[in-house]
C-alpha positions in Angstrom: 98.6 49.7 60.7 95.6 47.6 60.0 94.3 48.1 56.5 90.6 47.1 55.1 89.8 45.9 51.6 85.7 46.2 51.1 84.5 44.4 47.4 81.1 45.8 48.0 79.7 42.9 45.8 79.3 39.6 47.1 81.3 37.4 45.2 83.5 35.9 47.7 86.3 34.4 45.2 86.3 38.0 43.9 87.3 39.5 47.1 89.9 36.6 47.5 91.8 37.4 44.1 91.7 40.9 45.1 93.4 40.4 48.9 96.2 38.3 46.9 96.7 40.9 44.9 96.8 43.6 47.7 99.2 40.9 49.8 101.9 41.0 47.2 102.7 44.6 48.1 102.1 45.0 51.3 104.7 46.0 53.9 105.6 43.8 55.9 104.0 45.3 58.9 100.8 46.2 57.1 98.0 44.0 58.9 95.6 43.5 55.7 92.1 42.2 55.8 89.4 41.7 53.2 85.8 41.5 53.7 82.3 41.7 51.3 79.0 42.0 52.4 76.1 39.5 51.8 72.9 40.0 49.8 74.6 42.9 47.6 74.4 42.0 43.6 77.5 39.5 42.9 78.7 42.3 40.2 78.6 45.8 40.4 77.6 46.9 36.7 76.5 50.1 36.7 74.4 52.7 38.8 71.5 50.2 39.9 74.4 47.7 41.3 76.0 50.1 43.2 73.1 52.1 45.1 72.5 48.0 46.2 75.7 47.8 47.3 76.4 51.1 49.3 74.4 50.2 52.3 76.2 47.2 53.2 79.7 48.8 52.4 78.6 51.3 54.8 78.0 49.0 57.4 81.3 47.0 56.7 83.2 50.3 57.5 80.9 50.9 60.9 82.4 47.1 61.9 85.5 48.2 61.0 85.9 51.5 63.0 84.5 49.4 66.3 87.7 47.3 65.6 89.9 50.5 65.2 91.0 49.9 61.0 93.4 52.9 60.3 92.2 52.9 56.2 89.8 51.5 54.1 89.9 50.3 50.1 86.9 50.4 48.3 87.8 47.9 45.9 85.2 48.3 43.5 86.6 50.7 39.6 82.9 53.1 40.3 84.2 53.8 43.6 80.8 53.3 44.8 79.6 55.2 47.7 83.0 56.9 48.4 81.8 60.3 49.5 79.4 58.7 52.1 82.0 56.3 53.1 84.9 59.2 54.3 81.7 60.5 56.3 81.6 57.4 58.1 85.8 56.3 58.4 88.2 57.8 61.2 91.2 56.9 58.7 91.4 57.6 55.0 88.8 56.0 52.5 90.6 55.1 48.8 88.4 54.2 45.9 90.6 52.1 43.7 89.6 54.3 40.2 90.7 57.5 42.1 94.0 56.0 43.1 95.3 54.6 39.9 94.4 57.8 38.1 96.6 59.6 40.3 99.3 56.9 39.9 98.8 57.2 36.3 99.3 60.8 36.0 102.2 60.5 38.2 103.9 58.4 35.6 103.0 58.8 32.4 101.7 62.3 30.2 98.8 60.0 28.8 96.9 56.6 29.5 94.0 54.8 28.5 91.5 52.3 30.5 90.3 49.1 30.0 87.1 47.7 31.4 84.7 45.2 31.3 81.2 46.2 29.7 80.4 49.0 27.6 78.1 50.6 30.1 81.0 51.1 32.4 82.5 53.7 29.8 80.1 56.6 30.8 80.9 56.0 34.4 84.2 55.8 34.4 84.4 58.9 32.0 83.0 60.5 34.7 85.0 59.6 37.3 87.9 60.9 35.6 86.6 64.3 34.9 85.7 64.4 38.5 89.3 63.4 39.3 90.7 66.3 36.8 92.0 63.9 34.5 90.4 64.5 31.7 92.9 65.9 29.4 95.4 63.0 29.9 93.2 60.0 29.7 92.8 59.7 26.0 90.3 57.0 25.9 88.0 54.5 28.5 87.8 50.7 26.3 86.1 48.0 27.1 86.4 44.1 26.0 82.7 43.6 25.9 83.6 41.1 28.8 81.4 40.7 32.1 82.9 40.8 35.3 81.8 37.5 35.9 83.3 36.4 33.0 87.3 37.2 34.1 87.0 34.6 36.7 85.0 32.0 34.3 87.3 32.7 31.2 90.4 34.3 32.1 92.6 32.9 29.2 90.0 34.8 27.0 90.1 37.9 29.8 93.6 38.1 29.1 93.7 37.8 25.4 90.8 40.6 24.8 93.1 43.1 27.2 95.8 42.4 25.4 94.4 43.1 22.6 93.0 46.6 23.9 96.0 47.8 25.4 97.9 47.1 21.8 95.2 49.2 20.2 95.4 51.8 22.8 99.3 51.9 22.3 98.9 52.6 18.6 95.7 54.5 18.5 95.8 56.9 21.6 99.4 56.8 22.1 98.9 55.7 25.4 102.1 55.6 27.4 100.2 54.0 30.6 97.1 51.5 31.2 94.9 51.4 33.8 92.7 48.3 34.2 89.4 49.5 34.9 87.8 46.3 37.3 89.2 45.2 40.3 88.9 41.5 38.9 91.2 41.8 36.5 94.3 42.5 39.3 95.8 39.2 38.9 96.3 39.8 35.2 98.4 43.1 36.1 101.5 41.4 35.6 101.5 39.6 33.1 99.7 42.2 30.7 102.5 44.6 31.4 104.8 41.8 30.0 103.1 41.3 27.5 102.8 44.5 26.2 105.4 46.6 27.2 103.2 49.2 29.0 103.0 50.4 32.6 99.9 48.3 33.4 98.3 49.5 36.8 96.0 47.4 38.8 93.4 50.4 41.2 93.5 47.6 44.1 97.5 47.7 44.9 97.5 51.6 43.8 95.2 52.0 46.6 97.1 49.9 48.9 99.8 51.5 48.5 98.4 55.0 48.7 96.3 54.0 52.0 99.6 52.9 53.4 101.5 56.2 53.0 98.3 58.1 54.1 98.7 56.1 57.1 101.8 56.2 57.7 102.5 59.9 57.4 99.5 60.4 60.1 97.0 61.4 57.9 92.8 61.5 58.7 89.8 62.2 56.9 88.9 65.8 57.8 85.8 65.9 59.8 85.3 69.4 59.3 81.8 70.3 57.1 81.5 67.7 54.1 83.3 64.3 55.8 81.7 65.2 59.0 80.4 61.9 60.7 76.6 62.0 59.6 74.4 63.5 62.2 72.2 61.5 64.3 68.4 62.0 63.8 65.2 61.3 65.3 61.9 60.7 62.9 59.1 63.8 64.6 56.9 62.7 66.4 53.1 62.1 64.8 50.5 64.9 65.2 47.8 63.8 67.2 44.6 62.8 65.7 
């Protein structure tokens, strides 16, 4: 199976750190590819970004289905544009909040987030009523860090999650974390280490999820909602 990680942003090194993560736990015959468009906003931070970002994702995924890719990650924590994106994909679509959530609630009763910016909180608090998880995430944090600002700091990255996830341990009672960017993958590891919690990185929950989709033979239904969107001509001008 051919697998297809879109960062609907443009920063290149971002979509780099985020394929290393994805090849760590791949199987072996899992062909994994990684791609971002150009002239989309090098961070995605908040509803402006992504509407810039949709179009080119879209058209990523159009490239992709000429080349026959079986699944898609949207590797992006708003899941930008992931209703439209199904419309457009053969094989399963995964946005990368939606699949650790479900991880999440597969393993623990409870779990918290931790993002980037503040104004990512509303999002995200969304996403996970959308999701139905609303009654076991007990809280969305946020380490008043940019997403630019993992790559260009990440010994400080690190500390500030840390730190979160120990308050989230003691405050919420959080018995899982998910880490709320896909930039922060890297760090996945070593925060679980470091604090003794089930740390879940959305990039290799989605991998993993897309694989077993896969696998087991499963499509995005093209019945009603994920149809494939239909063609249309403009009508033609009244004469003068």
């Amino acid at each position: 199976m051919h697998i297809r990680l879109i960062n609907p942003n443009s920063t290149a090194s971002m979509t780099a750190q985020a394929l290393e993560s994805a090849l760590r736990v791949k199987q072996r015959d899992t062909t994994l590819s990684a791609v971002n468009p150009l002239g989309t906003p090098v961070s995605i931070e908040g509803g402006a970004d992504e509407a810039m970002a949709v179009p080119a994702m879209l058209e990523e995924i159009r490239k992709g289905e000429r080349l026959g890719i079986d699944a898609y990650v949207v590797a992006c924590f708003d899941d930008p544009g992931l209703h439209a994106a199904r419309e457009v994909a053969r094989g399963p679509v995964i946005g990368i909040c939606q699949a650790a959530v479900q991880v999440a609630m597969t393993i623990s009763r409870r779990f918290s987030i931790v993002t980037t910016l503040p104004r990512s909180i509303p999002i995200i608090e969304d996403l996970v009523s959308h999701y139905g998880a609303e009654r076991h995430c007990r809280n969305v944090r946020a380490i008043n860090l940019p997403v630019l600002g993992l790559e260009e700091d990440p010994a400080e990255a690190e500390r500030l999650l840390i730190r979160e996830i120990e308050a989230a341990k003691r405050q919420e009672r959080a018995e899982a974390i998910i880490l709320g960017c896909a930039g922060m993958s890297s760090l996945c590891d070593r925060l679980r280490d470091a604090t003794g919690l089930p740390v879940i990185d959305g990039v290799t929950a989605a991998i993993k999820l897309a694989e077993a989709l896969v696998g087991a033979g499963y499509t995005t239904s093209k019945v009603n909602a994920y149809n494939y969107p239909r063609v249309k001509q403009a009508p033609a001008a009244a004469c003068a």
